[in-house]
Structure formats: C-alpha cells, structure tokens
C-alpha positions in Angstrom: 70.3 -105.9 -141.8 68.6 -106.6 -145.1 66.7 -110.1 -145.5 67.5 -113.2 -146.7 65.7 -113.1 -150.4 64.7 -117.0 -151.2 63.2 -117.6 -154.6 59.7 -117.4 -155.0 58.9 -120.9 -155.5 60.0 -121.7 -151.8 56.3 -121.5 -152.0 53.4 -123.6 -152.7 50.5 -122.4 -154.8 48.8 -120.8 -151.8 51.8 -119.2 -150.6 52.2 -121.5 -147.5 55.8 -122.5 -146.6 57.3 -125.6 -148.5 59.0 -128.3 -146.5 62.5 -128.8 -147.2 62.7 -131.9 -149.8 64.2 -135.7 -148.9 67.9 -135.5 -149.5 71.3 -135.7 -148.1 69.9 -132.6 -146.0 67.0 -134.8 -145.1 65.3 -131.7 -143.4 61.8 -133.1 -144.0 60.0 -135.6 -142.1 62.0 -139.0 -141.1 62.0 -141.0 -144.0 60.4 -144.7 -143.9 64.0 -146.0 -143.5 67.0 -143.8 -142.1 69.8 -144.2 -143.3 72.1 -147.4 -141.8 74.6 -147.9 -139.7 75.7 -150.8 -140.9 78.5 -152.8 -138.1 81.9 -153.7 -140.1 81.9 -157.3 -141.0 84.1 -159.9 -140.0 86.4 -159.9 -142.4 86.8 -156.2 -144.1 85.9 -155.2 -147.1 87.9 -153.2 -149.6 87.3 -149.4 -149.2 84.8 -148.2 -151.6 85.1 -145.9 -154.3 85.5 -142.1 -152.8 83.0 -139.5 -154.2 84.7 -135.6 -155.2 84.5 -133.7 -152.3 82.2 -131.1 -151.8 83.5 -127.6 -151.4 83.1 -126.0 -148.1 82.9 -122.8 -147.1 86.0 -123.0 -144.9 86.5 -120.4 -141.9 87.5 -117.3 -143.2 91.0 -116.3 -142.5 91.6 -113.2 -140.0 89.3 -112.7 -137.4 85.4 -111.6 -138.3 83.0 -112.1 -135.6 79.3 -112.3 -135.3 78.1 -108.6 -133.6 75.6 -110.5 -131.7 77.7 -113.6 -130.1 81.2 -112.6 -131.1 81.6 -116.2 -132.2 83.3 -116.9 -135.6 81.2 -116.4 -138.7 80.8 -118.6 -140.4 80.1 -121.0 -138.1 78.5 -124.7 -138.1 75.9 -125.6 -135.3 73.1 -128.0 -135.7 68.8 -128.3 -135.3 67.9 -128.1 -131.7 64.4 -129.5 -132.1 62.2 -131.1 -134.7 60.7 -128.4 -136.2 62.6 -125.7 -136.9 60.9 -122.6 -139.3 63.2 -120.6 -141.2 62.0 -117.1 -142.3 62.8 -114.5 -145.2 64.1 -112.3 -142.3 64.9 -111.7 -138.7 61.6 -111.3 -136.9 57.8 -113.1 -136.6 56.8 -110.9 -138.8 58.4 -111.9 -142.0 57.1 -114.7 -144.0 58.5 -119.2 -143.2 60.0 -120.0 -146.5 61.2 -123.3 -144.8 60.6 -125.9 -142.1 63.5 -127.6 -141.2 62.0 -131.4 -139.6 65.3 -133.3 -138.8 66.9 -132.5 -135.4 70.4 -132.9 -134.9 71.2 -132.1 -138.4 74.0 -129.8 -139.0 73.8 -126.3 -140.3 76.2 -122.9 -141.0 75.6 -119.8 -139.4 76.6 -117.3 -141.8 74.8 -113.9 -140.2 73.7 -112.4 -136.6 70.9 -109.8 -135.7 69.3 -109.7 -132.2 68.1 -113.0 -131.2 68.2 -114.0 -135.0 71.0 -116.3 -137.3 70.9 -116.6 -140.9 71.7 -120.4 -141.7 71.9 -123.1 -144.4 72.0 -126.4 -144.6 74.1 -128.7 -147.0 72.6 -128.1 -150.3 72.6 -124.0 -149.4 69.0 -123.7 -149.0 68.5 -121.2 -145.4 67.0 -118.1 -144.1 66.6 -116.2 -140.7 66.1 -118.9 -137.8 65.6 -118.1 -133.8 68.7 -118.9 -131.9 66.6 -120.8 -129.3 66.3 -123.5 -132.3 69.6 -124.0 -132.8 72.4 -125.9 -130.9 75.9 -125.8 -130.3 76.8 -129.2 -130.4 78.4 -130.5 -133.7 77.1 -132.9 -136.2 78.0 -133.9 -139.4 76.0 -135.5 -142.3 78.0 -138.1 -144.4 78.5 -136.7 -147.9 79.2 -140.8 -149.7 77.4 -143.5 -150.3 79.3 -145.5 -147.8 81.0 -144.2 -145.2 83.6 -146.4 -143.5 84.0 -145.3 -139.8 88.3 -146.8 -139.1 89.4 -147.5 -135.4 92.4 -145.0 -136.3 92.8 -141.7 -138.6 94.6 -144.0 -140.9 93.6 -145.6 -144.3 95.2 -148.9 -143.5 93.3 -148.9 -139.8 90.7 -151.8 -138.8 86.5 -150.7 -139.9 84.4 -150.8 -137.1 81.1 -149.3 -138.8 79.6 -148.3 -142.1 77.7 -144.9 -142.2 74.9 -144.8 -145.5 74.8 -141.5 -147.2 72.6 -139.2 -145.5 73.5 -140.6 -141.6 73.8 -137.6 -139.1 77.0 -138.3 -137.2 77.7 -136.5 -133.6 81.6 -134.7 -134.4 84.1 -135.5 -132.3 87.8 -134.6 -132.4 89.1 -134.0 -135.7 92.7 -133.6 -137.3 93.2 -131.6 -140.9 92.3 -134.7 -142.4 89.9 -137.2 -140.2 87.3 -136.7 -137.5 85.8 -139.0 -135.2 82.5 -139.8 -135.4 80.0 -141.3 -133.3 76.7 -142.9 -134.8 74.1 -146.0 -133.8 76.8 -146.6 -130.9 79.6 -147.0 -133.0 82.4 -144.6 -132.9 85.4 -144.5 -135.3 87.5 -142.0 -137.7 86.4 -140.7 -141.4 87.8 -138.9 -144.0 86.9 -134.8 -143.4 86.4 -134.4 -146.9 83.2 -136.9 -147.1 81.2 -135.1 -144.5 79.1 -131.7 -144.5 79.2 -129.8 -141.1 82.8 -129.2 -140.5 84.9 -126.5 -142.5 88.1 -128.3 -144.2 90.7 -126.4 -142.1 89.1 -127.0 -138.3 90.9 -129.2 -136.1 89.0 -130.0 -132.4 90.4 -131.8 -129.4 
C-alpha cells in the first residue's frame, strides 16, 4: 500500500518531526488552561449563536471494510496514550511527520495494513499510526465556542453543563441529530452537528 505523502514542511529545519500545533485538535502538549467545563447556571441562559457545521466524512454507503480488521472504513477511534507518533508510512522504518500529545482525542481511521492505520484528526492532518496507540472508545471534540450539554435531545430541554471549544467529550448514545456526552462529570445531549468524532449519519445505543 503506498504511503501517506505529508508536505514537506511537517518538518522542522533539521528534519526532526513537528508537533502538531494548539488548536481545536489540541494534539500538542496540554495547554496552560484546558478548555472549561463550565456547570449551567441557575437560571439558563439563551442558547448561543450556532457556528456552520463542519463537513464530515460520513460512513460511506454499501459495505467497504478494512482488510486488516474487517471493521468499517472509515471509522472514528481515539489516542490511546499521550504520545502517539504518526509516520509517512506503515512501518519503523519510515520517517514521524507528527506526534500526536493529547490522549483521548478522537481520530478517523481511513486505511489498514498489518498492524498499521492511516488516521487524521479534525483539521485532516494524519499519517500511518500503530494500532496499539489507538483505542476504540469514542470521543468527540466540541466544534463551537460554547457547547451547551441539555438534560434531553431537545432544544427546549433544561442545560446542565457548558463545554468550551476544544473540550474532548466521551460519546455516548446518539440519535441522527443529538449525542450524549459525558465531560468534567457532567453528562447531557448536544447537537451532532457541533462536534468532530462522529460521522453525521451514526446513531449508537
């Protein structure tokens, strides 16, 4: 299987591999202050403004499995540790473009080979990553500025929580429209569309 080609300045100046920058995908170290989860107040407040949603790669319709797992492709997963290297292709010997430094965070699977799966994250930046790294349980990363987490799928339904952009949200059950999410040790319902980490047709139970 050919390798993943990242552009050349993935690297620094000496060729050594570049961390991945702060951002929504927040793959590099832990920043001085993670983002909040902020408890609802007493009395709540209006719904803010919604951001356009982003546009997912959504499951592909018939059925294409990876040759290696025979799982769907693609597929979302997350960062089983806190340094995870990702590499121009599938084997120790090719080059770390990346470092991925955030566990938990969610990323796509996209391509199988041996022990090997090509992934991105939310702003499509990826390579060739060891399974052993990665993790089946589901996360999301909150795609608005703030996140209202409701005690029902419902617009109209009470705020618990508030979720900062950025927040890395375990995924509960979802519905074509909300998920619940659980974050900070708050659990409540959200919007699909202002998350990255599940595709916009997947419903769990």
């Amino acid at each position: 299987m050919a390798a993943l080609a990242l552009p050349a300045q993935a690297q620094d100046g000496e060729g050594r591999p570049r961390l991945r920058p702060v951002g929504l995908g927040s793959t590099t170290a832990a920043p001085t202050a993670e983002p909040a989860v902020v408890p609802a107040p007493a009395a709540a407040a209006p719904a803010p403004a919604r951001i356009a949603p982003r546009q997912d790669v959504s499951l592909p319709e018939g059925p294409v499995r990876g040759p290696e797992t025979n799982l769907p492709l693609p597929r979302f997963v997350s960062l089983s540790t806190d340094r995870g290297n990702v590499r121009r292709g599938p084997s120790l010997s090719h080059r770390i473009d990346w470092v991925f430094l955030r566990r938990d965070m969610p990323l796509q699977v996209t391509a199988e080979y041996g022990h090997w799966r090509r992934v991105t994250d939310r702003e499509g930046v990826g390579g060739w990553m060891h399974y052993a790294m990665l993790s089946g349980v589901r996360t999301v990363i909150v795609d608005a500025e703030a996140l209202p987490l409701r005690a029902k799928p419902q617009e109209t339904a009470t705020i618990v929580a508030q979720l900062e952009a950025g927040v890395v949200a375990r995924l509960g059950d979802c519905e074509p429209d909300w998920c619940e999410l659980s974050a900070g040790g708050y659990k409540g319902w959200a919007p699909k569309s202002l998350t990255w980490g599940v595709a916009p047709d997947e419903t769990r139970d």
